[in-house]
C-alpha positions in Angstrom: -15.1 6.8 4.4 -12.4 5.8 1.8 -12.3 7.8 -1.2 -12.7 4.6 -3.1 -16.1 3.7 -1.8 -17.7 4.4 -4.9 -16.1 1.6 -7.0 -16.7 -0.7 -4.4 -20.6 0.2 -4.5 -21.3 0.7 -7.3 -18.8 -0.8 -10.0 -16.2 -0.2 -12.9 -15.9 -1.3 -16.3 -13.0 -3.6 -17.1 -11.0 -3.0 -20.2 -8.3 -4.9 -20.3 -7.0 -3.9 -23.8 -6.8 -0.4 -23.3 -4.6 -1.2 -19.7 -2.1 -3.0 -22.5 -2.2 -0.3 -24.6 -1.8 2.3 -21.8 1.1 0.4 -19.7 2.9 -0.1 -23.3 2.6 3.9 -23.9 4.0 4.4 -20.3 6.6 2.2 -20.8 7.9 3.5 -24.2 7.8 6.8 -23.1 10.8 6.1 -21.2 11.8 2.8 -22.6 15.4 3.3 -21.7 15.3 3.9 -18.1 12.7 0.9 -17.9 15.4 -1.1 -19.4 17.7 0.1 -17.2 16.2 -0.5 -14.4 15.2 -4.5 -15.4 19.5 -4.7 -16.2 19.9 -4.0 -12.5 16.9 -6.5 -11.9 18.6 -8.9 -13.5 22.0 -8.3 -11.7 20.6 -8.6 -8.5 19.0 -12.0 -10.0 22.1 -13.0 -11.2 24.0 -12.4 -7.7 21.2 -14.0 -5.7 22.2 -16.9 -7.6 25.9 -17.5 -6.8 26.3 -16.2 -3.2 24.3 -18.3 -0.9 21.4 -16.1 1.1 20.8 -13.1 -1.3 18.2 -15.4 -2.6 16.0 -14.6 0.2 17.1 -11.1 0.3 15.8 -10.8 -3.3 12.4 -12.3 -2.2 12.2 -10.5 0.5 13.0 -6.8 -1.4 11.3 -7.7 -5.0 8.1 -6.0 -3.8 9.6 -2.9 -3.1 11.7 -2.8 -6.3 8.3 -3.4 -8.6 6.5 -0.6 -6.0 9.5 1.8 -7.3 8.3 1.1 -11.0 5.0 1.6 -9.6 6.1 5.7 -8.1 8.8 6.0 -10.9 5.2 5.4 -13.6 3.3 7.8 -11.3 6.1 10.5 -11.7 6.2 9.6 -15.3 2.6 11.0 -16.0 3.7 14.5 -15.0 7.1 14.3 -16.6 9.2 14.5 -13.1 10.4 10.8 -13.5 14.1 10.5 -11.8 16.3 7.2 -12.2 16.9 6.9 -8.4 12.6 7.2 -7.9 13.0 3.3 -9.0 14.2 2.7 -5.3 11.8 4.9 -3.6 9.5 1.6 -3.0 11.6 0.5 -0.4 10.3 3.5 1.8 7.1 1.5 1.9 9.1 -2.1 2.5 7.9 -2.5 5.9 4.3 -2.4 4.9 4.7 -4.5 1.9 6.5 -7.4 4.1 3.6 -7.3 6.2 1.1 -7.6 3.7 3.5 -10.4 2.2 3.5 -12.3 5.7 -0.6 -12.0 6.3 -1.1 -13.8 2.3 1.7 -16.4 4.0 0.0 -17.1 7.3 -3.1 -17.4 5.1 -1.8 -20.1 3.5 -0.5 -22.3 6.6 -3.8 -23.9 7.3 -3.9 -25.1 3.4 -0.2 -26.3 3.9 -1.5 -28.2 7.3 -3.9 -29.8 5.1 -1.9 -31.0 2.6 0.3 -32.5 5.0 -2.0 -34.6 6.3 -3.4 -35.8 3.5 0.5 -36.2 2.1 1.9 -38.1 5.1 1.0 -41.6 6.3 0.5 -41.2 9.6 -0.6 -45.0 10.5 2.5 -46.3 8.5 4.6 -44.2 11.0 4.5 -46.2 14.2 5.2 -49.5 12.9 8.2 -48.1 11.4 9.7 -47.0 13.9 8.9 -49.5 16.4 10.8 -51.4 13.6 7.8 -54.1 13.1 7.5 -52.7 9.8 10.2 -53.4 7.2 12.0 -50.3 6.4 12.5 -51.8 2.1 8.5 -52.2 2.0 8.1 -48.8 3.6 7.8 -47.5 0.0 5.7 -49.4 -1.2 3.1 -49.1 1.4 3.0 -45.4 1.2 2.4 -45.4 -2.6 -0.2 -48.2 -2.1 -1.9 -45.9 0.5 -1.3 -42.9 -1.6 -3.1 -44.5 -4.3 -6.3 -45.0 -2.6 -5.9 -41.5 -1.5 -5.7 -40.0 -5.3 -8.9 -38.6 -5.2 -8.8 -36.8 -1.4 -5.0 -35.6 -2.8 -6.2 -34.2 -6.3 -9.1 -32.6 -4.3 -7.2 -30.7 -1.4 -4.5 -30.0 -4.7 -7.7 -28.2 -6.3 -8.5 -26.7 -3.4 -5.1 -25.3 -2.5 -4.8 -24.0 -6.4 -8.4 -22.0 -5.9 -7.2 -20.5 -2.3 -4.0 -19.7 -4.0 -5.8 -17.6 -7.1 -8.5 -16.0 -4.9 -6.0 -14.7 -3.2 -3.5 -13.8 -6.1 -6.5 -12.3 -7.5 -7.5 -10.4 -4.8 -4.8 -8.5 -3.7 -4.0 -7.2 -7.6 -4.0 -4.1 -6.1 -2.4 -4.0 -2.8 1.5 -3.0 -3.4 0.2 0.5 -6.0 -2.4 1.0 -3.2 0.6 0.9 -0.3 3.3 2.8 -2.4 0.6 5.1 -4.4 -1.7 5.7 -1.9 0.6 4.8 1.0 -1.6 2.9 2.5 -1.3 0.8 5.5 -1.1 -2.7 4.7 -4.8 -4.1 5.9 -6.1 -1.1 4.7 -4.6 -1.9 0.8 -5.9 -5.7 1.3 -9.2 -4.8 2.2 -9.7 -2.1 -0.6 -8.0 -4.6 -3.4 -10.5 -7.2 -2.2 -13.3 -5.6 -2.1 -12.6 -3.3 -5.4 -11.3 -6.7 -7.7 -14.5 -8.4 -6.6 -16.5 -6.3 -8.8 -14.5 -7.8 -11.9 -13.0 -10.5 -10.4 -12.8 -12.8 -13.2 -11.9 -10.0 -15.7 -8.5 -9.2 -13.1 -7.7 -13.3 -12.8 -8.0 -13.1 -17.1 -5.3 -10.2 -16.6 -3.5 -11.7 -14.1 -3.4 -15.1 -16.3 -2.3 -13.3 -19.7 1.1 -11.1 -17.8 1.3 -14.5 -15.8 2.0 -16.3 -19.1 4.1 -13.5 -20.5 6.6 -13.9 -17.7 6.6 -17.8 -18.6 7.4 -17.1 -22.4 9.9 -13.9 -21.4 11.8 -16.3 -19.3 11.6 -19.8 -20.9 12.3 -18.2 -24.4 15.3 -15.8 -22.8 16.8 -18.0 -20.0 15.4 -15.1 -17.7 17.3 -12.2 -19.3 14.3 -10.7 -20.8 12.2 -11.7 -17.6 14.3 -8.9 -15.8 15.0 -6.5 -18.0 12.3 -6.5 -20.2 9.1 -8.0 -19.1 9.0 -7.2 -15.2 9.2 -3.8 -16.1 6.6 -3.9 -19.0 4.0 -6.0 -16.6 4.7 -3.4 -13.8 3.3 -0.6 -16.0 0.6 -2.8 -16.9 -0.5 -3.3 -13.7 0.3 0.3 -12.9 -1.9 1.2 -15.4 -4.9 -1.1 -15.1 -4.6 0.6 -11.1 -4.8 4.3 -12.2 -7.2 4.1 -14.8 -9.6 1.8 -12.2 -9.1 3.8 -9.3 -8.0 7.2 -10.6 -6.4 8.4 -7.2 -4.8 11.6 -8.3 -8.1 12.5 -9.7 -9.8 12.7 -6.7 -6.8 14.0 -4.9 -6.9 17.2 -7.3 -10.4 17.7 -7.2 -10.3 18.4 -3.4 -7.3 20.4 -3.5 -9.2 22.5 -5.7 -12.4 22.4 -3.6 -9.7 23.2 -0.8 -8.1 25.8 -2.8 -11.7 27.6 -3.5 -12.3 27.3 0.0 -9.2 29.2 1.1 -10.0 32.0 -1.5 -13.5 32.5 -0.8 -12.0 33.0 2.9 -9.5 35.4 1.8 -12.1 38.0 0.2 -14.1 37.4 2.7 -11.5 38.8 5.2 -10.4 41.4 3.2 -13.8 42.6 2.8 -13.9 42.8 6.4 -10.8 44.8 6.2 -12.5 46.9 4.1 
């Protein structure tokens, strides 16, 4: 039985101004090593940039670096924050590639899709038995793709929705693996089922830090994207998880439970002694 069963049956409330408030307080608390961190951020955007690969290193190591802001928030609460806690998210990296991988596989069936739908299949054999003319070969796949508008903008729709549900759903998923730690079905399941209660209320939240990462790097050419905003959004979502799920509550409620055990034991054998 998860710990978190109770949310799932029974509900929250949503309050999405009080997460933005909250994240902002974490974040100005310790603005400095916040900004910090988003200057490396942006380095390692910067050099992903110029030397051909690091690209998909980034991609592939971007989780782990927002799950440090995620721990370095947690340690924040308690005031035992260190710089180098910013990195400790890669000591979950496995499981957050994994979960990464699943949402990826989910997708493949909705990339098959569009490929058919995309690709004109009956065109292809008269071209390259070379009874079609190569010059009109154009022209015959925009005339076909035009009496396939409607099938196209559906399956586009439909690929959007899938895309969001799953956005959506998994809000939760790298705080639950790095927080919690997790394994990775385990954190999918519980974001699922938790951001189904108020699933429209975490898409609204999802939409409004969606469109601050627009602004932050349209208006900034990405330089406040990095060091700014990603680490602002991160609290934000760090927030909106601890004040929703409130792990460490119930983590120190049965270590006191635990605690009272152990010292009801310990009179008990010394009254024995006795």
């Amino acid at each position: 039985m998860s710990k978190f069963d109770h949310l799932i049956e029974e509900g929250y409330s949503f309050d999405m101004g009080r997460y933005f408030s909250d994240g902002w307080d974490i974040f100005k608390q310790n603005a400095g090593s916040y900004l910090g961190f988003g200057c490396i951020l942006f380095l390692i955007f910067l050099v992903s940039i110029f030397i051909p690969g690091v690209s998909l290193v980034y991609g592939l190591i971007q989780g782990s670096l927002i799950a440090g802001i995620y721990l370095y928030s947690r340690a924040s609460l308690t005031g035992q924050q260190e710089f180098n806690q910013f990195f400790s998210g890669f000591n979950y990296i496995g499981q957050i590639l994994l979960h990464s991988l699943v949402v990826f596989l989910f997708f493949i069936p909705a990339i098959i899709l569009m490929f058919t739908v995309m690709i004109p299949f009956e065109l292809l054999p008269d071209l390259f038995s070379g009874a079609s003319n190569p010059e009109y070969f154009a022209e015959d796949f925009a005339y076909l793709l035009e009496g396939r508008i409607a099938i196209f903008l559906g399956v586009g729709l439909l690929i959007l929705g899938f895309g969001i549900y799953l956005t959506t759903s998994y809000f939760l998923v790298v705080p639950l693996i790095a927080d919690e730690g997790m394994q990775f079905w385990e954190a999918m399941e519980t974001s699922r089922k938790i951001v189904a209660k108020n699933f429209f209320s975490f898409f609204g939240l999802q939409f409004v830090i969606g469109l601050m990462t627009v602004v932050g790097a349209v208006v900034t050419c990405y330089v406040g994207l990095y060091v700014f905003i990603m680490p602002l959004t991160s609290c934000i979502v760090f927030a909106t998880y601890d004040s929703i799920l409130d792990p460490k509550k119930d983590e120190s409620l049965t270590s006191q439970i635990d605690e009272f055990g152990l010292q009801d034991h310990d009179i008990n054998t010394e009254s024995q002694d006795q």
